[in-house]
VEXFI-103371 format. One record per residue: residue in one letter; x, y, z of N, C-alpha, C, CB in turn. Coordinates in pm, whole numbers, plus 32768, in hexadecimal, padded with zeros to 4 digits. Glycine has a CB too. Layout:
AXYZXYZXYZXYZ ...
end
This chain:
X41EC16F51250419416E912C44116173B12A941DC17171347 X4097170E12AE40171765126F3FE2176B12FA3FA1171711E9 X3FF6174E13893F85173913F93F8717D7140D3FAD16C81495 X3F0017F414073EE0189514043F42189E14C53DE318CA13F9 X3F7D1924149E3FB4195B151D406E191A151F3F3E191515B4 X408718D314C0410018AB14CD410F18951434411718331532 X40EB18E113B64100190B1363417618E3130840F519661387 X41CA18B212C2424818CB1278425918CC1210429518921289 X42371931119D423F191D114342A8194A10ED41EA192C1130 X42B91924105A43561941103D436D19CB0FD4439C18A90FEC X43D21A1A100443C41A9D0FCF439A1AB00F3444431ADD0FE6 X43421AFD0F1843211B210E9543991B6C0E2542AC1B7D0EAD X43741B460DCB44061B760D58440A1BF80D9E43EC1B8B0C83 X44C51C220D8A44E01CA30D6744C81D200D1A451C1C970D58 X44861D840D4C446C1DFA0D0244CD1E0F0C6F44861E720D6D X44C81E3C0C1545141E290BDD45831EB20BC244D41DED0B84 X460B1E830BD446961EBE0C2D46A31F640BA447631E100C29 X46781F7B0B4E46801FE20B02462D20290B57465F1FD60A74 X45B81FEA0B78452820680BB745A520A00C3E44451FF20C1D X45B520140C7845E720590D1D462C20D10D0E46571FF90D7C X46AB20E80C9746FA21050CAE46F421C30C82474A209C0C7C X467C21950C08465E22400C12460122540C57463B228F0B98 X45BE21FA0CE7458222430D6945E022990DAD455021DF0DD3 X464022370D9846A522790DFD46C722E80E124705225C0DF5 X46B7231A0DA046D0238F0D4A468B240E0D7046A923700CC3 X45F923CB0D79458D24280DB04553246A0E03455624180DAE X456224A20E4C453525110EFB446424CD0EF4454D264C0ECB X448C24880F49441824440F9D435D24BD0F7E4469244E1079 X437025360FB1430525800F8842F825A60EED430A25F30FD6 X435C25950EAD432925900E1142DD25100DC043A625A60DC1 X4302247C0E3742A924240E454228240E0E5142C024010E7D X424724740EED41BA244C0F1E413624B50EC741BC246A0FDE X416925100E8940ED25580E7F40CE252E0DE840F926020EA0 X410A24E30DAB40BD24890D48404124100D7D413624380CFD X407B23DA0DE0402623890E403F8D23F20E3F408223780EF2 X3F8724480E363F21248C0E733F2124C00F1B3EB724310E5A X3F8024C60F423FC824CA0FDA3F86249F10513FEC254F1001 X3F1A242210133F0223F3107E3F01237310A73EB024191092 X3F94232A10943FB922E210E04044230211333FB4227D109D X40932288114B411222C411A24130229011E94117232711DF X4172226212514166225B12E6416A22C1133E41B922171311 X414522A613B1411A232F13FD4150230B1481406B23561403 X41AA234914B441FC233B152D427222E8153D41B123141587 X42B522CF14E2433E229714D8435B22F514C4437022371488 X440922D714D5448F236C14AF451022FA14B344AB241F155F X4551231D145045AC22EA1447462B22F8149F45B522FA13E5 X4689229714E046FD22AD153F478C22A814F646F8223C15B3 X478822721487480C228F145F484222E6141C483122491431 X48D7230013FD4924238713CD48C6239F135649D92376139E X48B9242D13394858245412CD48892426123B484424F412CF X4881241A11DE48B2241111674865245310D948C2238B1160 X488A245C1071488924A51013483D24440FD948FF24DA0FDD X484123AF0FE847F8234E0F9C476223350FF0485922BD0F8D X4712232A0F6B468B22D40FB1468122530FB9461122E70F74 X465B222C1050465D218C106245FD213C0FED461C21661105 X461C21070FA245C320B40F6245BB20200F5845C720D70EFB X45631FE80F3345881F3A0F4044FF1F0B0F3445D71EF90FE1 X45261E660F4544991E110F1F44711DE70FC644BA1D660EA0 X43F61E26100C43C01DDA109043AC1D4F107443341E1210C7 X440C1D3210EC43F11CA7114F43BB1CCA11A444571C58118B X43431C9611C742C61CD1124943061C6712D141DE1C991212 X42ED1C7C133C42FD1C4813B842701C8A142443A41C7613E8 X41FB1C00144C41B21C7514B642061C19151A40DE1C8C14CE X41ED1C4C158542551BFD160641D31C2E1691433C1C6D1624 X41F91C1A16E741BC1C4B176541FC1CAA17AD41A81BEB17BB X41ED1D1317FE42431D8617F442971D73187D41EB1E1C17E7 X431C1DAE184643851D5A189343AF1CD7186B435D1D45190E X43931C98183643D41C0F181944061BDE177743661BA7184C X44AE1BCB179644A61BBF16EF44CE1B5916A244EB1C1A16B2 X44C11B1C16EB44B91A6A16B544C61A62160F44031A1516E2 X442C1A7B15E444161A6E157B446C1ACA1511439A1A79157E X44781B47156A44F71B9B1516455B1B641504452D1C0C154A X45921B18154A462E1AE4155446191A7314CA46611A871611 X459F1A1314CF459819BC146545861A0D13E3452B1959147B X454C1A9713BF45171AC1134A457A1AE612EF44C21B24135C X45FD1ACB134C46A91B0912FD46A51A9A1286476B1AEF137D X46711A3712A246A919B41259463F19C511FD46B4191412AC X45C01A2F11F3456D1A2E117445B81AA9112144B91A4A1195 X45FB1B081139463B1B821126467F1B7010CB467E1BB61184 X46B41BA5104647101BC00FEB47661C270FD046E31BB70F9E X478F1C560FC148191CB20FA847C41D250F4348BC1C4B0F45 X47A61D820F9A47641DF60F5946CD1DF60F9A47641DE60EAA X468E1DB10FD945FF1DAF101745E41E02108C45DC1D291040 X45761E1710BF456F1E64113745481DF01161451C1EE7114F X45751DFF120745261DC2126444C31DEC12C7456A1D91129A X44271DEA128743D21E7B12F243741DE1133E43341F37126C X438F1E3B13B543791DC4144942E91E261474442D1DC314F7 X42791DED147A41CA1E0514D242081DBC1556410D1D94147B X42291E4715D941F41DE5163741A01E58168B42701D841693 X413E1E8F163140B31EBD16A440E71F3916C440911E571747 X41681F66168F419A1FEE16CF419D2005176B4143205C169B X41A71F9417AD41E41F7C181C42651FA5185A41E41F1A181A X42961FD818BF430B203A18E6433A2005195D42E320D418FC X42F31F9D19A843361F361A2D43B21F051A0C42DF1EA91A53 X43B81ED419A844441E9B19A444801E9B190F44421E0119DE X44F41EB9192145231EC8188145211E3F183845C51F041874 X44F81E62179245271DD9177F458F1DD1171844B81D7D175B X45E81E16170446761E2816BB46C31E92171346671E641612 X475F1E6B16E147C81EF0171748171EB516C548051F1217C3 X48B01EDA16EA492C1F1416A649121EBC166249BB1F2816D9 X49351E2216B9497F1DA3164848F21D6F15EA49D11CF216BA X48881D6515FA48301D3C15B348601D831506479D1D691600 X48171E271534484C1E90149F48C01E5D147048741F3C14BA X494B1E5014AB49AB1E2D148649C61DCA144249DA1E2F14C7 X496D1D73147B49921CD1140A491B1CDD137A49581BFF1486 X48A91D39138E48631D71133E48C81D9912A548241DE91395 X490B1DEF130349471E4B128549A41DE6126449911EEE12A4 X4A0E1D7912A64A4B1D1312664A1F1CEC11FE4A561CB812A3 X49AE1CB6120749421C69119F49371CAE114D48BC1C4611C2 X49201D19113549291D7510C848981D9610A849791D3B104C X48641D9D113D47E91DD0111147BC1E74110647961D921167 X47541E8A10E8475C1F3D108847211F87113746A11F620FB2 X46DF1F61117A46CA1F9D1217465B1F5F126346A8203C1218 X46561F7112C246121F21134A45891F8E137F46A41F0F13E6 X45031F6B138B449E1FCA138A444E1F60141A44411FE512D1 X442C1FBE148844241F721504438A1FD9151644C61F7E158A X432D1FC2150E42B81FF3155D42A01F9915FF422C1FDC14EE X431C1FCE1638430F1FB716A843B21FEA16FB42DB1F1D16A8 X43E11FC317514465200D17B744DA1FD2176D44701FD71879 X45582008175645E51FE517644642202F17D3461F1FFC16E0 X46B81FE117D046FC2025184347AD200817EE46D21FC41905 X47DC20341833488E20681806488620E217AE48F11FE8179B X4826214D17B748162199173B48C221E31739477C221A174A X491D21FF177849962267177849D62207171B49F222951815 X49DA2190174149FC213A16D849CC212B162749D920D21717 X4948213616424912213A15A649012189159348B421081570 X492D220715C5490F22B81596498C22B915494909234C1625 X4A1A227D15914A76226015574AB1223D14A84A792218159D X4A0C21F4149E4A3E2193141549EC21D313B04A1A20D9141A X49BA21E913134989221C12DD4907219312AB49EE226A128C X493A212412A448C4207D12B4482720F512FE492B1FB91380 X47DE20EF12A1475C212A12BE472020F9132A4705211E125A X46DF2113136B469720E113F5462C21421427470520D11470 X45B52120142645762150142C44F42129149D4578215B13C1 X44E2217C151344A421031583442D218615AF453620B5162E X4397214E1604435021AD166C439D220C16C24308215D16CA X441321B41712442D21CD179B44B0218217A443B8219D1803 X450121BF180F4549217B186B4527213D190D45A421CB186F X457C20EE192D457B20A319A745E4204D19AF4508205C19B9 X462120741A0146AE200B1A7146871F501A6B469520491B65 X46261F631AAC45DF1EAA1AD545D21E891A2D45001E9D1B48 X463F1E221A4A46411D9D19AF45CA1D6319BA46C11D0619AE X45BF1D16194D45671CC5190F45511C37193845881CC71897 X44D31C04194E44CC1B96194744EC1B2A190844921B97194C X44D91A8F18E444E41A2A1875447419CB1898457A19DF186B X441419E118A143B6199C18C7432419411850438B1A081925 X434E19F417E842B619EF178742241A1217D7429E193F1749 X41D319FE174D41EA19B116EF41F81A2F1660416C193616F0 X41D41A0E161241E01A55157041D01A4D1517421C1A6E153D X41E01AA514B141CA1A5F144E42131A8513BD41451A60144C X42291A81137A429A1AA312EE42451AA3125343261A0B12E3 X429E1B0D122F42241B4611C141831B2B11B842491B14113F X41611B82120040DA1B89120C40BD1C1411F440A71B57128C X40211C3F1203400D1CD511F140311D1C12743F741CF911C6 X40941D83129F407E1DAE130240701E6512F740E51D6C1354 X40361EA4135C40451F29137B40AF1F52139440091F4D13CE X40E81FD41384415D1FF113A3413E209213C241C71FC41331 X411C20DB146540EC214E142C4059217C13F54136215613D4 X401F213E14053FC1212F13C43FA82122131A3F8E218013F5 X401520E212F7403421051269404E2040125C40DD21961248 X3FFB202411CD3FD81F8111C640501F6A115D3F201F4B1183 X408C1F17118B41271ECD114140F91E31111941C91EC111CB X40F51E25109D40D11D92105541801D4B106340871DAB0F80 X41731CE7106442031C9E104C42151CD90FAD42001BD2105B X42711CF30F9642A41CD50EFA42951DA90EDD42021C3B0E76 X42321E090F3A423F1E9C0F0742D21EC10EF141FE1F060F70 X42CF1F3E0EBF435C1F8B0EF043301FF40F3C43C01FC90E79 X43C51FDD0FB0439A2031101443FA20910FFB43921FFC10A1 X43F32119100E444721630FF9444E21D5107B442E21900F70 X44B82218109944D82278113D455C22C3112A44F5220411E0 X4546233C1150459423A9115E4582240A11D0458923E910F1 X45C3247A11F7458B2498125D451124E9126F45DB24C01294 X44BC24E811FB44332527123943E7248F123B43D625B611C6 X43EC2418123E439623B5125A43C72337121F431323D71230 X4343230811E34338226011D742C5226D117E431721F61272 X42CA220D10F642872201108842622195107642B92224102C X41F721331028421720AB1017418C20B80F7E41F8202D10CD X41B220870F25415420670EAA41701FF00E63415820CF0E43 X41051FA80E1741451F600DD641BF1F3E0D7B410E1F540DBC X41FF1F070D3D42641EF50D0642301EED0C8242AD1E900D38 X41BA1EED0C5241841EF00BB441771FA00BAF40CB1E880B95 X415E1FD70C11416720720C0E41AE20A70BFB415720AE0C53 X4241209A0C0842BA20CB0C0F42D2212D0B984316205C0C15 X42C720F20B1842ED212A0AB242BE21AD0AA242D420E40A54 X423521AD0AB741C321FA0A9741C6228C0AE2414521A70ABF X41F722650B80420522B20BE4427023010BC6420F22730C57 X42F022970B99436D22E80B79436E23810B1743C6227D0B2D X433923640AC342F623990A4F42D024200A70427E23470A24 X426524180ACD421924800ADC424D24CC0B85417324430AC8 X42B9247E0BAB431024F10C30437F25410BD5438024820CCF X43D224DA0B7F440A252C0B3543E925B10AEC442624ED0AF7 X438125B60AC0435E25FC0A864331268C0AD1431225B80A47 X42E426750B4242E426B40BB5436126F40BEE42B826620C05 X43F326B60BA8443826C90C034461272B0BA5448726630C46 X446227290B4F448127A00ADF444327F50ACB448B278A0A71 X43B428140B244382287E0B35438328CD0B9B432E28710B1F X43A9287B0BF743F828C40C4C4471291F0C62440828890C7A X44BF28E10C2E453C29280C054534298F0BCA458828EC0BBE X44F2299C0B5D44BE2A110B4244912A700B81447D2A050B0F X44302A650BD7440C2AA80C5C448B2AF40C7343E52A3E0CDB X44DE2A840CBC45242AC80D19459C2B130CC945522A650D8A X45A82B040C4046102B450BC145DE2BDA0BEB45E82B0E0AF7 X45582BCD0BCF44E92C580BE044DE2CB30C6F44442C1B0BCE X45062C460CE645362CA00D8B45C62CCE0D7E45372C2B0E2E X46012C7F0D5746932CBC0D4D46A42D2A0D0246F02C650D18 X46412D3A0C9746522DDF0C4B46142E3D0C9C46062DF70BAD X45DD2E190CE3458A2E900D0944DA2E860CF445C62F0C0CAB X44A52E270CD144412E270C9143F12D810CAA44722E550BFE X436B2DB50CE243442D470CFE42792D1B0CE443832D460D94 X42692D050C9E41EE2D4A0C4D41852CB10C91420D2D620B64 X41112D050CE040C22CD70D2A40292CE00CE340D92D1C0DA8 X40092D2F0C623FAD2D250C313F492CA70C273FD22D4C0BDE X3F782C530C633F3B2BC20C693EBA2BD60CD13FB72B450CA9 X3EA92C170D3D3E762C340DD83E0A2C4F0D903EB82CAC0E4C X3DDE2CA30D123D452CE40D0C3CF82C540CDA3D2F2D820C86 X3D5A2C020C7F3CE22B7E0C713CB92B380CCC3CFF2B160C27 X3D3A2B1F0D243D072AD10DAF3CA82AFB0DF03D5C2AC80E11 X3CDA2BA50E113C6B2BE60E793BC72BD90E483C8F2C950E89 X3BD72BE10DCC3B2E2C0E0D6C3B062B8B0D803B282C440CA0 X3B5B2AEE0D773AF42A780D9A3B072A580E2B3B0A29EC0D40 X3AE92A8D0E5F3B2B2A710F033A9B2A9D0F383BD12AE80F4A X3A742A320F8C39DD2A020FDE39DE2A5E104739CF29571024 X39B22AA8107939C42B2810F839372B46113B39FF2BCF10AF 
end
């Protein structure tokens, strides 16, 4: 379907399942500050049980109208077993547009987690489950089925721009999304980060924590 505003297009290849799996691996701010830390999403928080793993996967985009999830309910059938499903609806909070059973048949499918810039509701229920979920807001009042929408398209999420086909990645300090030709590159250079860190903190645990870094900053620092 191409009629602008009712959109459907068909999901872009899978990220490829070696990258996902050492995201998984990875704590979200050793991500982002390769990014240059300025993207993200900004005002989501995740509702389900915390976990040790990072959500990773290939976005399936959904924009919808807020409150209504029509088009969500159809975007399952673009979804594959390991994908996110991140839903644009305007970050709207009137009416939810997922709860228990939606996530639930989510995680059936075997999808990697559910990303809502906008309301869900049953959270005691999906606080319950460790299936990633990640929404603005809650609210009681269900969802419409009305439309309209649209499926893999570009949407905001957060203020943070999700192409069909990125990887989106979420833990509990946020929400990530880059291309999928980036992956490697990124991996590369958090890892590496991540081993300098450790070090760091090898160096707090002795007793010793060496800050000599502050006089270069301070000496180029605009005042």
């Amino acid at each position: 379907m191409t009629q602008f505003g009712a959109r459907r297009h068909s999901s872009p290849p899978q990220a490829d399942a070696g990258h996902l799996e050492r995201l998984r691996q990875i704590p979200l701010p050793l991500l982002s500050d390769n990014i240059h830390r300025g993207t993200g999403a900004v005002g989501l928080r995740p509702y389900h049980k915390a976990s040790a793993s990072t959500m990773a996967g290939t976005a399936v985009t959904v924009r919808t109208r807020g409150g209504d999830n029509l088009l969500t309910l159809r975007a399952f059938d673009y979804c594959r077993p390991g994908d996110v499903l991140v839903i644009d609806a305007g970050g709207d909070l009137t009416n939810a547009v997922l709860g228990g059973i939606m996530t639930a048949g989510a995680a059936m499918l075997g999808l990697a987690g559910v990303v809502v810039d906008g309301a869900i509701r049953d959270v005691a229920e999906i606080r319950g489950r460790e299936f990633p979920v990640y929404a603005r807001g809650v609210n009681h009042r269900g969802p419409y089925k009305n439309g309209p929408g649209e499926i893999n398209v570009p949407v905001c999420i957060g203020g943070m721009v999700v192409e069909p086909g990125d990887i989106i990645v979420g833990d509990e300090d946020g929400l990530l999304a880059f291309p999928a030709a980036e992956a490697a590159q990124l991996i590369e250079k958090a890892l590496a980060q991540q081993k300098k860190e450790e070090q760091q903190m090898e160096e707090i645990r002795q007793g010793r924590w060496d800050r000599s870094f502050l006089e270069a900053l301070e000496a180029r620092a605009i005042n």
